[in-house]
N, C-alpha and C positions, 0 to 999 in steps of 0.2 A: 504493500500500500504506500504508493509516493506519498510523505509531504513533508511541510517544512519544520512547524510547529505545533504543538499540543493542543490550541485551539482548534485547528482545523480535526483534531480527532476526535472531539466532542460531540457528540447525537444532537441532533435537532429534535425529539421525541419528545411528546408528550408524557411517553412514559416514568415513573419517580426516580429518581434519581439519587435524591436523599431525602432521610424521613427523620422527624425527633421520635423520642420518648413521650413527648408534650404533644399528646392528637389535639389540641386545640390548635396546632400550628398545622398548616397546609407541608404539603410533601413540595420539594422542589424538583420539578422535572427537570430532566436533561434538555429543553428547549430555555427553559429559565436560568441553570446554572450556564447554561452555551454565552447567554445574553449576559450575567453578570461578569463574567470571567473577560467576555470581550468590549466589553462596552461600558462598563461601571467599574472596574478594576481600573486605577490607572495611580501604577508605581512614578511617574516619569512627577508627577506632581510635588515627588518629594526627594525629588532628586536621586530618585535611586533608578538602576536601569539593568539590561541585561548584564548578568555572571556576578552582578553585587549579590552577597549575603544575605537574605532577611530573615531572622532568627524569629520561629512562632514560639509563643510565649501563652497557648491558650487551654482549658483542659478541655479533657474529653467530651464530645459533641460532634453535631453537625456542622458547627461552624468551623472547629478542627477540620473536617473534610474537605470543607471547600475552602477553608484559608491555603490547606497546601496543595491545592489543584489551583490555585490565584497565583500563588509563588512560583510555581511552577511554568507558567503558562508565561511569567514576564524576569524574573529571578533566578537567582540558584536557593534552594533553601534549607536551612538549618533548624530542622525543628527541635527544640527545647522539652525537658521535661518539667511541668510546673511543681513537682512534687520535691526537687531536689531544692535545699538551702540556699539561699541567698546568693550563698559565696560560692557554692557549686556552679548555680547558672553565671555568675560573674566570670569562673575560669570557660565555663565553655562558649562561654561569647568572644573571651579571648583568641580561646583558641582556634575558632570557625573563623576568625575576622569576619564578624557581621559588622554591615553598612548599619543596618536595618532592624527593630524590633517590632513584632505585632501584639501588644497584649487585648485584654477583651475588656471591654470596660464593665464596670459592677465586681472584679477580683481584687485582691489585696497586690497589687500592684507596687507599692510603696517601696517595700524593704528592700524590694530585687532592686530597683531604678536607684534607692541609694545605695546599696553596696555595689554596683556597675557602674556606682559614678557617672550614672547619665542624669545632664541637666534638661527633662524633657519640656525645651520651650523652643516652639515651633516656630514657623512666619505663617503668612497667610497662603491661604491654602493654591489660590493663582491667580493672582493682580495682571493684567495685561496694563504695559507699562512702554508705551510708543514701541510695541510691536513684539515686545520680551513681556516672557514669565516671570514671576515670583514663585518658586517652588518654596514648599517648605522644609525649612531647610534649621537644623539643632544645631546647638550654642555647647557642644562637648565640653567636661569637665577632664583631669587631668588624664586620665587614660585612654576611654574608649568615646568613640567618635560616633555615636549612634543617633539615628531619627528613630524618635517613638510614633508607632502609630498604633491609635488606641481603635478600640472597633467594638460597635454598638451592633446586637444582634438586631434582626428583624421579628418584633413578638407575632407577623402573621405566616413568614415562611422559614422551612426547617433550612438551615445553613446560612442565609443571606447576611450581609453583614455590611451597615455604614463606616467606612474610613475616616476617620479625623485627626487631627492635632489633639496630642493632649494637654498641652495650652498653646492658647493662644497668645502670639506676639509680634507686634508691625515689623519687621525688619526693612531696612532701607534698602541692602545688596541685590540687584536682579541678575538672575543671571538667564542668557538665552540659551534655549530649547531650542532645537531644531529638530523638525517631526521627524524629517530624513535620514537623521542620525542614526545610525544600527544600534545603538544605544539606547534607544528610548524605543526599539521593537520589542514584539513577542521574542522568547528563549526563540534560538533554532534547533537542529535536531542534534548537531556539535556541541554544544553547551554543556555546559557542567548543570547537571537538575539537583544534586543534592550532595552536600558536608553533614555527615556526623561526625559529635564529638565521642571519642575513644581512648 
């Protein structure tokens, strides 16, 4: 089967795709997740791009599922276990070189963000500014150079998930985006898809 990238292997189907434990949440089909992954996902906004790191940071769920089929489709990625110590996940963000973290918002989030010494404070999310972006872009403390991205499930579909800042803050710096850039494509099928730590 020729192709390039992981999006293109994704069903167009009606049929589920992924489901909660929570029936009050709709199933997301594989015509849904096709559309989130290619159309609402969009890494480039935080400055991160293909073969950068983005370390998930979320527990088990649906949105676990499709966080790493998101990373995949535009990342290399490093999925994280949220059960390990503070100082655990600090050595394995060390050692993955993550760009990038995804945590879920409504988790205890706190402890990890201060012992990884990341200062998560964002810019806006993308200012068009005489023709250039503002991605958003982290203010790293003395080690690790990480964008936090915080991610709000969807309470009517199983997996779906909003992207944000997890603070917000004006920054002046723009820097230009170019769509054209092989950097701000989908992974291709050369790519590195995934770092564990070991």
């Amino acid at each position: 089967l020729p192709f390039r990238t992981l999006i293109e292997l994704l069903p167009k189907t009606d049929h589920p795709a992924v489901c909660s434990m929570d029936l009050s949440r709709a199933a997301c089909t594989h015509a849904r997740l096709r559309r989130f992954v290619a159309d609402e996902v969009c890494f480039s906004d935080y400055g991160v791009g293909r073969n950068d790191r983005v370390a998930i940071l979320f527990p088990n769920g649906p949105e676990l599922a499709v966080a790493f089929v998101a990373v995949l489709s535009y990342c290399t990625s490093a999925p994280l276990n949220p059960a390990n110590t503070p100082q655990e996940i600090k050595a394995e963000l060390e050692n993955v070189r993550a760009k990038a973290i995804m945590v879920a918002a409504g988790e205890d989030n706190d402890g990890i963000l201060a012992v990884a010494e990341v200062s998560p404070t964002l810019g806006p999310r993308r200012e068009h500014v005489e023709g250039a972006v503002t991605p958003y872009s982290a203010r790293p403390a003395q080690e690790l150079e990480l964008v936090v991205i915080e991610c709000t499930l969807d309470p009517t579909t199983a997996g779906i998930f909003q992207m944000k800042a997890h603070i917000a803050d004006r920054r002046s710096d723009v820097v230009q985006l170019d769509p054209e850039d092989s950097r701000w494509q989908p992974q291709q099928r050369e790519d590195c898809a995934m770092v564990l730590h070991t």
